[in-house]
PDB file with SEQRES, HELIX, SHEET and CRYST1 records, atoms N, CA, C and O in Angstrom:
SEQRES   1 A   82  UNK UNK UNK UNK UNK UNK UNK UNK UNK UNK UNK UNK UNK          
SEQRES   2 A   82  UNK UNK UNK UNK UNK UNK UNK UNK UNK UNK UNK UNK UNK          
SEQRES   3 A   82  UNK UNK UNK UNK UNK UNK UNK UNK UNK UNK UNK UNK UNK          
SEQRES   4 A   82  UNK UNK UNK UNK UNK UNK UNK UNK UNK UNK UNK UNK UNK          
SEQRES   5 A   82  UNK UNK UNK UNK UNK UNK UNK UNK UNK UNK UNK UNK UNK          
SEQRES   6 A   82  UNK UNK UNK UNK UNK UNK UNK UNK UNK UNK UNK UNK UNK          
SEQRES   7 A   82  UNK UNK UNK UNK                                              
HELIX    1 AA1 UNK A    4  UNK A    9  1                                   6    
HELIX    2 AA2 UNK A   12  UNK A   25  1                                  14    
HELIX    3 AA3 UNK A   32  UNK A   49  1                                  18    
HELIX    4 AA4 UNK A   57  UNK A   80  1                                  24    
CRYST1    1.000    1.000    1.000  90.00  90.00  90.00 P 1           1          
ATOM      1  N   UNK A   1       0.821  -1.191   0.000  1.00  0.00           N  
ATOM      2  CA  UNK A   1       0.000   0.000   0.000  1.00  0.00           C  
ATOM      3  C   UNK A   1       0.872   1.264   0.000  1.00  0.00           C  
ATOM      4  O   UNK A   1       0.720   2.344  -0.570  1.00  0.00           O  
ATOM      5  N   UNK A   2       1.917   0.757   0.887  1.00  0.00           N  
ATOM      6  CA  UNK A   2       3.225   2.751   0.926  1.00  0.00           C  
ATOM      7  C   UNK A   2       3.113   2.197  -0.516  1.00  0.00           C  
ATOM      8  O   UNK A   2       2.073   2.567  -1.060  1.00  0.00           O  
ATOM      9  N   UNK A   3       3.731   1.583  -1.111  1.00  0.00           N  
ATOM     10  CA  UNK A   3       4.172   2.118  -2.617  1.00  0.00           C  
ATOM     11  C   UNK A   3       3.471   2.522  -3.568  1.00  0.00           C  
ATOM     12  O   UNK A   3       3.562   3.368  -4.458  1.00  0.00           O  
ATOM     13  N   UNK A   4       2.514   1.518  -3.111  1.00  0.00           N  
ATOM     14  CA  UNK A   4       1.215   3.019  -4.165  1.00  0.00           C  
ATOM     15  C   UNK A   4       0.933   4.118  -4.039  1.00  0.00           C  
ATOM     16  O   UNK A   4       0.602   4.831  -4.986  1.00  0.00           O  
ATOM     17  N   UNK A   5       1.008   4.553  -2.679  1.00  0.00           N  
ATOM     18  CA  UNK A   5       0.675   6.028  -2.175  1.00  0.00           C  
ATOM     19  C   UNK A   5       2.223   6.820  -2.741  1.00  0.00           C  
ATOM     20  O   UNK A   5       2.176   7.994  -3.109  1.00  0.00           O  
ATOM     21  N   UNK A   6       3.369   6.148  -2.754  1.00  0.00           N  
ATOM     22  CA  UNK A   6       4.538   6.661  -3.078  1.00  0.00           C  
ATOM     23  C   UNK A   6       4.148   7.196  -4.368  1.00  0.00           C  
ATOM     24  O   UNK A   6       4.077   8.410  -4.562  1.00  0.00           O  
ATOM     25  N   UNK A   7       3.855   6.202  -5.385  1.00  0.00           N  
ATOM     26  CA  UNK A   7       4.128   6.701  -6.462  1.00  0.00           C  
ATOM     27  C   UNK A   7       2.810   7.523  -7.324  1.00  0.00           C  
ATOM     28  O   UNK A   7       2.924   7.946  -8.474  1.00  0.00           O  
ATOM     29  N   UNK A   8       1.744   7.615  -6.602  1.00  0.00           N  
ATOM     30  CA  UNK A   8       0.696   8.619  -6.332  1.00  0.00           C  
ATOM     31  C   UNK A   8       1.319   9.643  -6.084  1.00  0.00           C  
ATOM     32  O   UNK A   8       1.490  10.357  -7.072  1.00  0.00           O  
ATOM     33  N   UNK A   9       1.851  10.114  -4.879  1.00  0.00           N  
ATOM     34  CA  UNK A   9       2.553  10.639  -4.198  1.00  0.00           C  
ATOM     35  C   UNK A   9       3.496  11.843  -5.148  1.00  0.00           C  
ATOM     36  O   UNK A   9       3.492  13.068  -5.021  1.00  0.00           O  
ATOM     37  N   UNK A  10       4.217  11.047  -6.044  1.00  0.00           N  
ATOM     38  CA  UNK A  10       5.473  11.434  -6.509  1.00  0.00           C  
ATOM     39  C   UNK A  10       5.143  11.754  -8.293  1.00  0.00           C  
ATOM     40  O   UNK A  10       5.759  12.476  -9.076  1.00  0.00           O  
ATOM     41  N   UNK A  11       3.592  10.653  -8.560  1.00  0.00           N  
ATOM     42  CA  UNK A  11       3.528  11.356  -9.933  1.00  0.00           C  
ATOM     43  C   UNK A  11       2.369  13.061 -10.162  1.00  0.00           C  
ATOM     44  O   UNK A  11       2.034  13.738 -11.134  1.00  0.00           O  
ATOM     45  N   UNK A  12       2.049  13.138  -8.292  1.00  0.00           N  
ATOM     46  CA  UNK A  12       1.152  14.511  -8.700  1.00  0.00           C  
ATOM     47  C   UNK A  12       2.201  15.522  -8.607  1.00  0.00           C  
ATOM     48  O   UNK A  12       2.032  16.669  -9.019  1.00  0.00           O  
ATOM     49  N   UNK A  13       3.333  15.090  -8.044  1.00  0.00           N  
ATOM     50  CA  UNK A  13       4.259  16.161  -7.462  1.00  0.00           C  
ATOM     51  C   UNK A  13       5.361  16.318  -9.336  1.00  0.00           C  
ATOM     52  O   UNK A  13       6.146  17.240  -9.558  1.00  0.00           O  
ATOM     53  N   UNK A  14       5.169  15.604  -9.955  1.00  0.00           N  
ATOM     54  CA  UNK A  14       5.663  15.451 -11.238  1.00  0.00           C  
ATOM     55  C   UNK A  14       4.576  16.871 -12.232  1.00  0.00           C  
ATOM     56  O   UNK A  14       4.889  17.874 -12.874  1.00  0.00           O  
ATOM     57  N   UNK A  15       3.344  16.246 -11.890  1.00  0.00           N  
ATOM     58  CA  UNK A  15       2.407  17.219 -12.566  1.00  0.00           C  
ATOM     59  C   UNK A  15       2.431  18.385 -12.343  1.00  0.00           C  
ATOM     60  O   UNK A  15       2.406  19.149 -13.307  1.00  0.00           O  
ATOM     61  N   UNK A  16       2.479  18.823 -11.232  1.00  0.00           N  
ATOM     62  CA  UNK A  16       2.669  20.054 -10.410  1.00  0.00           C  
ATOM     63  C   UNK A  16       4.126  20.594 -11.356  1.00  0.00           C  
ATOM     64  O   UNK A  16       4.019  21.741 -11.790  1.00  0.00           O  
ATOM     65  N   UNK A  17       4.970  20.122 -11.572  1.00  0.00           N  
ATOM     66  CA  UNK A  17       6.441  20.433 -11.990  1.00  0.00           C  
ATOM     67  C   UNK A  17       6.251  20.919 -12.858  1.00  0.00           C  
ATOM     68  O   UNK A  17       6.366  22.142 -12.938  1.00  0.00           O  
ATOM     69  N   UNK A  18       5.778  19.949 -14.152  1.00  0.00           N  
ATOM     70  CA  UNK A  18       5.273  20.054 -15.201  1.00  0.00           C  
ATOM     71  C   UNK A  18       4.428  21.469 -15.561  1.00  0.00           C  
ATOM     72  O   UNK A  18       4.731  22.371 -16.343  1.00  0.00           O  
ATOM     73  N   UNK A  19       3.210  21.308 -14.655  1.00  0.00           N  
ATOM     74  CA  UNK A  19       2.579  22.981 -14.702  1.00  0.00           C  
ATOM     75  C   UNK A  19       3.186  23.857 -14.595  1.00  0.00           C  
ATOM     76  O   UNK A  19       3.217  24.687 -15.504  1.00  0.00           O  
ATOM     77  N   UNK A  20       3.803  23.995 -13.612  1.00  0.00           N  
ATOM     78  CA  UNK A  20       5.071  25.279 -13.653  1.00  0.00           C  
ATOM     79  C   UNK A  20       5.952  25.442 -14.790  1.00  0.00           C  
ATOM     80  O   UNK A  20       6.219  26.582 -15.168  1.00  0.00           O  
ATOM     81  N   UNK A  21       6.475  24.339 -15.431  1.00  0.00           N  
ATOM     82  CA  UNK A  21       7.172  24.598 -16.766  1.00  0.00           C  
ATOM     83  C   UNK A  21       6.683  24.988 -17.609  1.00  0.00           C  
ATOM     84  O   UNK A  21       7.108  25.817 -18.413  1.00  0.00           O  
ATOM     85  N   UNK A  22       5.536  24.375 -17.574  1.00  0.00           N  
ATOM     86  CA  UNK A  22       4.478  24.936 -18.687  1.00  0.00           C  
ATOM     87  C   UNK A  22       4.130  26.402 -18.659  1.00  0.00           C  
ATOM     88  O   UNK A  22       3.686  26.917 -19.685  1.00  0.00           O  
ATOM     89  N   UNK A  23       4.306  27.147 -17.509  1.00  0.00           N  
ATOM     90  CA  UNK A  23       3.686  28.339 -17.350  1.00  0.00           C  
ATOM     91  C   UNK A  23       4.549  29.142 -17.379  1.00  0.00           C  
ATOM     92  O   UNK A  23       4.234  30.329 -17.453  1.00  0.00           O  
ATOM     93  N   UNK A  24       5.968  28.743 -17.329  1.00  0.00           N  
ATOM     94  CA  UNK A  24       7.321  29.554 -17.605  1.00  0.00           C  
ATOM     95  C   UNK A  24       7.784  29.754 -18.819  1.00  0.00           C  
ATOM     96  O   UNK A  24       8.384  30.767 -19.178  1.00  0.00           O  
ATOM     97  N   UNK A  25       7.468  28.594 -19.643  1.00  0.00           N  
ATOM     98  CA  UNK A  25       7.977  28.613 -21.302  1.00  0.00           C  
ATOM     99  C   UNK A  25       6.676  29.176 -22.122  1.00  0.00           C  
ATOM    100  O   UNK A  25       6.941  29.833 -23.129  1.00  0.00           O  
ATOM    101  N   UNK A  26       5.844  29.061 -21.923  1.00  0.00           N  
ATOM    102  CA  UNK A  26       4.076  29.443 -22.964  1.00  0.00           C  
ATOM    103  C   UNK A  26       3.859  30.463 -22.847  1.00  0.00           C  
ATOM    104  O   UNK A  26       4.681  31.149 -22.238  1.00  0.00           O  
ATOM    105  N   UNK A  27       2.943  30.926 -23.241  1.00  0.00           N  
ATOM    106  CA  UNK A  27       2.656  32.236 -23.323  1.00  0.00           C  
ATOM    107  C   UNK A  27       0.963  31.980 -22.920  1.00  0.00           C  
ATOM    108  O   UNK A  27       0.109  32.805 -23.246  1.00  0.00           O  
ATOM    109  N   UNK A  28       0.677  30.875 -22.263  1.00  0.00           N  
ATOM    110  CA  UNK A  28      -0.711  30.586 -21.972  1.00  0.00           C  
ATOM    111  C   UNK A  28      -1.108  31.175 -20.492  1.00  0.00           C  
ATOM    112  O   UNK A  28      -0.539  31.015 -19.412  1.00  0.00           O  
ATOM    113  N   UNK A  29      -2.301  31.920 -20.836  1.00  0.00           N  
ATOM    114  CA  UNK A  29      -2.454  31.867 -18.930  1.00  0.00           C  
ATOM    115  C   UNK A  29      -2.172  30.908 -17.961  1.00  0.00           C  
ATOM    116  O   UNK A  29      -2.508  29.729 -18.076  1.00  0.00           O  
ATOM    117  N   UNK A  30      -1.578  31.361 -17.024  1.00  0.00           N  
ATOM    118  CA  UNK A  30      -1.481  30.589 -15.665  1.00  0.00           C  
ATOM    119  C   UNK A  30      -1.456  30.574 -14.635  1.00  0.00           C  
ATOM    120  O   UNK A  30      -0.344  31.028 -14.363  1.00  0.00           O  
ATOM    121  N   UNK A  31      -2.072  30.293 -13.528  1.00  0.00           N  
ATOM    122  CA  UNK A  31      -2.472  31.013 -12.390  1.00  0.00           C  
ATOM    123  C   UNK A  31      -1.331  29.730 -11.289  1.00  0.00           C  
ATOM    124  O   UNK A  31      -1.505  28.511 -11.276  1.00  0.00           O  
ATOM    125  N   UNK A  32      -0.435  30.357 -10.633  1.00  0.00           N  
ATOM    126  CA  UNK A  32       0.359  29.383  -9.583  1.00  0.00           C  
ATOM    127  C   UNK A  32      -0.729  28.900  -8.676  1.00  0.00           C  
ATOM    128  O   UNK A  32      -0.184  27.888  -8.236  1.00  0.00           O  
ATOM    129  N   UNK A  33      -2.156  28.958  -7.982  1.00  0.00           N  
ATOM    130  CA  UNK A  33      -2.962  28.147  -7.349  1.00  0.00           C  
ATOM    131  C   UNK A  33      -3.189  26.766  -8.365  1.00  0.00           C  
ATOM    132  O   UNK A  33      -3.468  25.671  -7.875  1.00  0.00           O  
ATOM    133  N   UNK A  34      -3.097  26.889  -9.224  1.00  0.00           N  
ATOM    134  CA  UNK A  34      -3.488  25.807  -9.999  1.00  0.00           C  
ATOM    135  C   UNK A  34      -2.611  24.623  -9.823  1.00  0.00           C  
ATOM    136  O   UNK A  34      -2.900  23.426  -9.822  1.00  0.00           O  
ATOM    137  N   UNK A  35      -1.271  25.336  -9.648  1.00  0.00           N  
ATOM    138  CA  UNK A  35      -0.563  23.938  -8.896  1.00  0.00           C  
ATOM    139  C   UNK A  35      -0.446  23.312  -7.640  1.00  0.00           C  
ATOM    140  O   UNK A  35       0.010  22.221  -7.297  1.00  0.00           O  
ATOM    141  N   UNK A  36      -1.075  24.452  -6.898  1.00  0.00           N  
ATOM    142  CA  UNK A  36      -1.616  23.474  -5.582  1.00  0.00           C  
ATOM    143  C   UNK A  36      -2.768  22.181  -6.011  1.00  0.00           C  
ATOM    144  O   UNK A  36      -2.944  21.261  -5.213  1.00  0.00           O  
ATOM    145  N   UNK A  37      -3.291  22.211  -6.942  1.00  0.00           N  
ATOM    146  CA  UNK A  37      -4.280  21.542  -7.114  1.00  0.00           C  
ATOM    147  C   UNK A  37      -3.619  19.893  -6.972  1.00  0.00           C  
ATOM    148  O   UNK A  37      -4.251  18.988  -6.426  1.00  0.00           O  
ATOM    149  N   UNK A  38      -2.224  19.713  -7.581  1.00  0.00           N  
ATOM    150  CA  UNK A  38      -1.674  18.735  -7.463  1.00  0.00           C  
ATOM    151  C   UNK A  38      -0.282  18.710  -6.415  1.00  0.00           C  
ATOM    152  O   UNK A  38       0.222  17.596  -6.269  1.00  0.00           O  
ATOM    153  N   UNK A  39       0.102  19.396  -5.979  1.00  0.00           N  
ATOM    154  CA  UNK A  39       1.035  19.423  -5.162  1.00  0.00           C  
ATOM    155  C   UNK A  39       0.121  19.464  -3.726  1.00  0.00           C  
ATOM    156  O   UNK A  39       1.007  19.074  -2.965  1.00  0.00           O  
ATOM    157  N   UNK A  40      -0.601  19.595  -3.192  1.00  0.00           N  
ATOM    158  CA  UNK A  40      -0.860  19.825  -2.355  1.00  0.00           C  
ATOM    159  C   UNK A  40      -1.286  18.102  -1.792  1.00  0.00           C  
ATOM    160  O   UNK A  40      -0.951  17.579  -0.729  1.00  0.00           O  
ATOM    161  N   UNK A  41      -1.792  17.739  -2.471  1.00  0.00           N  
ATOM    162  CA  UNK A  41      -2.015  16.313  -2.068  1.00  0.00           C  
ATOM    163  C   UNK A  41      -1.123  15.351  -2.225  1.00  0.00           C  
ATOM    164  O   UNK A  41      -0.978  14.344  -1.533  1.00  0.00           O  
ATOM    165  N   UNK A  42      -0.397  15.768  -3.364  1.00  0.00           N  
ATOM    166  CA  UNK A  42       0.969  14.660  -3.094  1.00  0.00           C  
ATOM    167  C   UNK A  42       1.697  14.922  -1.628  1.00  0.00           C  
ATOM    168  O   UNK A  42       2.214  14.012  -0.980  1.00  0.00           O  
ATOM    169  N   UNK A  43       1.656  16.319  -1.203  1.00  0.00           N  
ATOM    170  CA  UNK A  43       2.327  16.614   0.183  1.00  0.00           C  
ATOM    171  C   UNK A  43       1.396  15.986   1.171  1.00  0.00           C  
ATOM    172  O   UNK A  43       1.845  15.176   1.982  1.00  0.00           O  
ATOM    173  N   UNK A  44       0.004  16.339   1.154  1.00  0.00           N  
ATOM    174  CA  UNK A  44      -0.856  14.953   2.243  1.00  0.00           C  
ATOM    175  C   UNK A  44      -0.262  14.089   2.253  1.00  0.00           C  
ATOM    176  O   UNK A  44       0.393  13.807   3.256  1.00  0.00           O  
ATOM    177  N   UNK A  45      -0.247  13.171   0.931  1.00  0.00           N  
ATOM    178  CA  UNK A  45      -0.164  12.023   1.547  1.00  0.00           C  
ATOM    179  C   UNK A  45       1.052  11.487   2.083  1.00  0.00           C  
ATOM    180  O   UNK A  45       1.086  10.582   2.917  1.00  0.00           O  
ATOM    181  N   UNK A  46       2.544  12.347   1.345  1.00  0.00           N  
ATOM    182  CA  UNK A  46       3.593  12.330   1.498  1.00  0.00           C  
ATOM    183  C   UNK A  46       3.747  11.790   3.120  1.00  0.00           C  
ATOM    184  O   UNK A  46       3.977  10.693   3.629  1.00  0.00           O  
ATOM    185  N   UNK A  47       3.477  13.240   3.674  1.00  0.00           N  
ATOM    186  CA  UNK A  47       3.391  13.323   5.304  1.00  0.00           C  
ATOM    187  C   UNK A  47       2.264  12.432   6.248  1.00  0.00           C  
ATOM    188  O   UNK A  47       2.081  12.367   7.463  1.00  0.00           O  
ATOM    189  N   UNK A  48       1.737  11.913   5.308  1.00  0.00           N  
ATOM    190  CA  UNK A  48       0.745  10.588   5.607  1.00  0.00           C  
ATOM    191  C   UNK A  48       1.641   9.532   6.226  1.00  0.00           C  
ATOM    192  O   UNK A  48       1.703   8.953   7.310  1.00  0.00           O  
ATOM    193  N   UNK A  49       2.391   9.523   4.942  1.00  0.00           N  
ATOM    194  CA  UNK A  49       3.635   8.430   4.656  1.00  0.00           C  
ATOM    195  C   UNK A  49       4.404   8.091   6.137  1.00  0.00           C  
ATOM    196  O   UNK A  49       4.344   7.086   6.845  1.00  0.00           O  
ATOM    197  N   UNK A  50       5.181   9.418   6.304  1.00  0.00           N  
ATOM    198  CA  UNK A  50       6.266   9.506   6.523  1.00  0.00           C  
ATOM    199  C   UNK A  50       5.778  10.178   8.574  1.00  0.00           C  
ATOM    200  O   UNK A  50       6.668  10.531   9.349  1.00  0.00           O  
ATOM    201  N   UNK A  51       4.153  10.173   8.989  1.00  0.00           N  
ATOM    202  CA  UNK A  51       3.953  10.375  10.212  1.00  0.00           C  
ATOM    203  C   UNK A  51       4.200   9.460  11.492  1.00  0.00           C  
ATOM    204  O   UNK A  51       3.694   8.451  11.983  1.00  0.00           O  
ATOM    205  N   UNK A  52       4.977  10.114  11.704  1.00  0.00           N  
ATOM    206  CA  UNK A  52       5.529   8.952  13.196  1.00  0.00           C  
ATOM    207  C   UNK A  52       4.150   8.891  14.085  1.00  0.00           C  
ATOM    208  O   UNK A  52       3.167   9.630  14.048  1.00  0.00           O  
ATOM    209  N   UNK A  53       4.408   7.845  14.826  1.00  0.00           N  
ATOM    210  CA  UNK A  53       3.765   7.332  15.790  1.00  0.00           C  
ATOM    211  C   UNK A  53       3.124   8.201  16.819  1.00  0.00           C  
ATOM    212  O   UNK A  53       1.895   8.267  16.827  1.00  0.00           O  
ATOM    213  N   UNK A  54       3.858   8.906  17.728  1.00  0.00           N  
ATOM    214  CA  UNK A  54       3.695   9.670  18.645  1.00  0.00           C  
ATOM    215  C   UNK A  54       5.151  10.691  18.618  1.00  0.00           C  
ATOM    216  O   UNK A  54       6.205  10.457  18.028  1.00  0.00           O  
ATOM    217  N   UNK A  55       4.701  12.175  19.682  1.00  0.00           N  
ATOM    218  CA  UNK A  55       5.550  13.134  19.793  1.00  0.00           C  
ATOM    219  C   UNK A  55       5.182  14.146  18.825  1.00  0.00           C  
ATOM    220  O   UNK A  55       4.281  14.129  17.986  1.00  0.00           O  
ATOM    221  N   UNK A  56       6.417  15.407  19.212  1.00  0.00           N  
ATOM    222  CA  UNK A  56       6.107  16.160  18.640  1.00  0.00           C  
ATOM    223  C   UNK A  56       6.128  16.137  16.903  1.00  0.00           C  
ATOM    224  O   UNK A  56       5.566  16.780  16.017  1.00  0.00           O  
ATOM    225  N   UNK A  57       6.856  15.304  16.950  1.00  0.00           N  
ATOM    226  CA  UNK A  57       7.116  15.442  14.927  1.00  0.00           C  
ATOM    227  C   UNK A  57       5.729  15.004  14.714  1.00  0.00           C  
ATOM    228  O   UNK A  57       5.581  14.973  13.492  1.00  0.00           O  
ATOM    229  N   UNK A  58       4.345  14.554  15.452  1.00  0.00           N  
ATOM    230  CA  UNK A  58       3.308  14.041  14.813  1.00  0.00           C  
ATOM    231  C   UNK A  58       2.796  15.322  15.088  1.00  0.00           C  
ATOM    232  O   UNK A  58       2.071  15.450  14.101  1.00  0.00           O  
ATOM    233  N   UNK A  59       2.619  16.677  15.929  1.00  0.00           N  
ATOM    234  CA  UNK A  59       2.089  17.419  15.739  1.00  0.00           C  
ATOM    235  C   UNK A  59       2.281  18.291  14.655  1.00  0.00           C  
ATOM    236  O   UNK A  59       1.379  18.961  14.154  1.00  0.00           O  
ATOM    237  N   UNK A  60       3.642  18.283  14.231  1.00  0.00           N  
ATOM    238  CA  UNK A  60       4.330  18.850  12.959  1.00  0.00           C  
ATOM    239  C   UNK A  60       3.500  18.366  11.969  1.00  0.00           C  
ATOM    240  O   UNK A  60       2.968  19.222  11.263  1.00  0.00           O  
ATOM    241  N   UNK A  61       3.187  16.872  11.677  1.00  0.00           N  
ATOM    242  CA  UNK A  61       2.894  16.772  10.452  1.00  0.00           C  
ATOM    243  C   UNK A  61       1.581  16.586  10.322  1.00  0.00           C  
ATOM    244  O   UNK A  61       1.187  16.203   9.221  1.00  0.00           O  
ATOM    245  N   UNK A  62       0.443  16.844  11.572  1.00  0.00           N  
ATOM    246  CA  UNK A  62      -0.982  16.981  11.492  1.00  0.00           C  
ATOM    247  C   UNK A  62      -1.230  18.608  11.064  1.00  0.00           C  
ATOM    248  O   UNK A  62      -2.289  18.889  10.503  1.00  0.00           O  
ATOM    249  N   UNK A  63      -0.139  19.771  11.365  1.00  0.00           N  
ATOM    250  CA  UNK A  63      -0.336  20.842  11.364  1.00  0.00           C  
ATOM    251  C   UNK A  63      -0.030  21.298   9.803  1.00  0.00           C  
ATOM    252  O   UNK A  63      -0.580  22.238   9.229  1.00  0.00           O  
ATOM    253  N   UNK A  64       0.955  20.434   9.259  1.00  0.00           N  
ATOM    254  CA  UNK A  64       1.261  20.790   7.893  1.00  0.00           C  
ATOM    255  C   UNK A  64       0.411  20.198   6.932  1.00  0.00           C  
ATOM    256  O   UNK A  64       0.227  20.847   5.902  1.00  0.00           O  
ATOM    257  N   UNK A  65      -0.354  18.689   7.098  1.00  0.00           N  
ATOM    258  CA  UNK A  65      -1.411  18.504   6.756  1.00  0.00           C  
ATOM    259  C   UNK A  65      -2.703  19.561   6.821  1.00  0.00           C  
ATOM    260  O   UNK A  65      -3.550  19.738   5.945  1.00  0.00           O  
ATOM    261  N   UNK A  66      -2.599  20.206   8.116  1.00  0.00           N  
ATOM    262  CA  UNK A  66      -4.126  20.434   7.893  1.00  0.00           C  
ATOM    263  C   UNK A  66      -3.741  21.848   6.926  1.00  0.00           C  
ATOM    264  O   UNK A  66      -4.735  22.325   6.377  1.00  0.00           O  
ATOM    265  N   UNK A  67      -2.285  22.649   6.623  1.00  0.00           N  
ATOM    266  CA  UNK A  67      -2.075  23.548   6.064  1.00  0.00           C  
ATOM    267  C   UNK A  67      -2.149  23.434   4.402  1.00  0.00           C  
ATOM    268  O   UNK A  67      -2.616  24.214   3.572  1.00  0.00           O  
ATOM    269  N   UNK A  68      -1.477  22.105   4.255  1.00  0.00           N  
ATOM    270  CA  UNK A  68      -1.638  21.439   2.740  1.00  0.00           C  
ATOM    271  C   UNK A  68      -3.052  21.426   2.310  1.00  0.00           C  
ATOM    272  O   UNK A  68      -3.304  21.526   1.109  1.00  0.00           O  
ATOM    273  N   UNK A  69      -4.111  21.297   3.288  1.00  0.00           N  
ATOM    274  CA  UNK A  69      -5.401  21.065   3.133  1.00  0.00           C  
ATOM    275  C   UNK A  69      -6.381  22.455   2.728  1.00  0.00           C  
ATOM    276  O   UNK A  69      -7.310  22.574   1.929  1.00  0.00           O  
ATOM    277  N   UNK A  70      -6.013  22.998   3.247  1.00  0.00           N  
ATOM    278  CA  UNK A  70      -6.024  24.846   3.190  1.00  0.00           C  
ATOM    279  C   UNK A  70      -6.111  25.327   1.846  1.00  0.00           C  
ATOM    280  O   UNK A  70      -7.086  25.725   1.208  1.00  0.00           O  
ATOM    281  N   UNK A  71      -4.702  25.195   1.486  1.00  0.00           N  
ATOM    282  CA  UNK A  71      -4.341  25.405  -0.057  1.00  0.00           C  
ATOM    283  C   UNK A  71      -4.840  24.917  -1.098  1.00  0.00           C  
ATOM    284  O   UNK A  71      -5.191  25.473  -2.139  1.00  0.00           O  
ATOM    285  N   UNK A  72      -4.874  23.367  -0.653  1.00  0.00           N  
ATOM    286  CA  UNK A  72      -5.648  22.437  -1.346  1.00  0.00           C  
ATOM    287  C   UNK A  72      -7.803  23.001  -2.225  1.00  0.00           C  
ATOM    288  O   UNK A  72      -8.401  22.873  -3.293  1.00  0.00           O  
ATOM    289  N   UNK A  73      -7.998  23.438  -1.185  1.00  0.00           N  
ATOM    290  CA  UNK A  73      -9.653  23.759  -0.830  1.00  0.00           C  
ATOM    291  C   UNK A  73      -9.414  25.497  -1.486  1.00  0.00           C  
ATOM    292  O   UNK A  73     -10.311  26.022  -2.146  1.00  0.00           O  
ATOM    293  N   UNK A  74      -8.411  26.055  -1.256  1.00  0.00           N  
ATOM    294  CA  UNK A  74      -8.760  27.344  -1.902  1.00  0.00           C  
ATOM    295  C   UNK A  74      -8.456  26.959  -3.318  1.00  0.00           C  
ATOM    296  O   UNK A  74      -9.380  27.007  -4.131  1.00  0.00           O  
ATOM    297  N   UNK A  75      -7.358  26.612  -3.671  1.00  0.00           N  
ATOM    298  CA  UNK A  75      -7.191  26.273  -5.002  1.00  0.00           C  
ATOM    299  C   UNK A  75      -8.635  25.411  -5.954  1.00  0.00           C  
ATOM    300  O   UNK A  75      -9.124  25.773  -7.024  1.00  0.00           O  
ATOM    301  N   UNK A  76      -8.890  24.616  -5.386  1.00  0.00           N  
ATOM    302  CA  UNK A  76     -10.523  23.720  -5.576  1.00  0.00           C  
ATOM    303  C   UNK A  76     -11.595  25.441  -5.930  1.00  0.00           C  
ATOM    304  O   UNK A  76     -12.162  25.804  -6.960  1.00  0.00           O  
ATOM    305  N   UNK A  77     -11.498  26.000  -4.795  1.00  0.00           N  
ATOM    306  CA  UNK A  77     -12.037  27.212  -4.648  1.00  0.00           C  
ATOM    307  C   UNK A  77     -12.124  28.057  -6.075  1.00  0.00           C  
ATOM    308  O   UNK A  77     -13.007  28.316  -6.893  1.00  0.00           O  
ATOM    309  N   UNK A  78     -10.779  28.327  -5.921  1.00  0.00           N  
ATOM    310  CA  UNK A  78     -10.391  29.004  -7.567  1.00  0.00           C  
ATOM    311  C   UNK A  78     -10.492  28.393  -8.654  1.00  0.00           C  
ATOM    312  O   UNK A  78     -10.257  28.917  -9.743  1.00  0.00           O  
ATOM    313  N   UNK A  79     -10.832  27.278  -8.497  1.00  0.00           N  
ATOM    314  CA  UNK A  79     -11.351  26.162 -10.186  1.00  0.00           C  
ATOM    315  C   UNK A  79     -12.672  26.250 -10.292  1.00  0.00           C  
ATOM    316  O   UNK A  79     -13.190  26.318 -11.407  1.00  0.00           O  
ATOM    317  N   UNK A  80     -13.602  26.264  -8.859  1.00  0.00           N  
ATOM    318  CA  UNK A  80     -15.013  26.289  -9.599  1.00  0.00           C  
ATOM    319  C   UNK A  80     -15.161  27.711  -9.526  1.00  0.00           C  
ATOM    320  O   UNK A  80     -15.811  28.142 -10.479  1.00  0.00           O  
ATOM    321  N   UNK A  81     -14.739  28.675  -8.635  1.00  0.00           N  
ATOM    322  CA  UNK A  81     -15.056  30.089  -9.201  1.00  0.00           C  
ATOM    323  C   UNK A  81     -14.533  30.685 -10.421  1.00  0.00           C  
ATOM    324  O   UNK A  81     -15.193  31.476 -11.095  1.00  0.00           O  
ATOM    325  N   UNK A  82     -13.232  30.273 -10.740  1.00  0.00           N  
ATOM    326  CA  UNK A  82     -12.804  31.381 -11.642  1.00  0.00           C  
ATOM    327  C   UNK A  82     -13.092  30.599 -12.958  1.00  0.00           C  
ATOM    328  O   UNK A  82     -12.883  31.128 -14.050  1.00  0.00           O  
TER     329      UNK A  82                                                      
END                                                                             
């Protein structure tokens, strides 16, 4: 199951890359929320991955989750509004 989430994980964080290149070389509109759309969840689950057991590093990575989640929902935000 980690390795599926890995490579979930690692091919939205590819897409995300990709968008940005795309928006550096084109001459097409591009809005940088749009790559939260895929980076943001590859970082969920990333820190899904990689959440220890107990201590503080688990409050670290419930807090950066719920921040990834944030971004995640405004960006969502900015796809059905704009």
């Amino acid at each position: 199951m980690q390795k599926k989430a890995k490579y979930i994980s690692k091919s939205l964080a590819l897409i995300a890359v990709l968008f940005c290149l795309v928006g550096l070389f084109t001459d097409s509109p591009f809005s940088w929320i749009n790559v939260w759309l895929f980076l943001a969840p590859a970082m969920i689950i990333q820190e899904f991955i990689e959440m220890p057991a107990k201590g503080k590093s688990r409050i670290y990575s419930m807090v950066s989750i719920v921040a990834f989640s944030l971004l995640f929902g405004m960006a969502v935000l900015d796809l059905v509004i704009g």
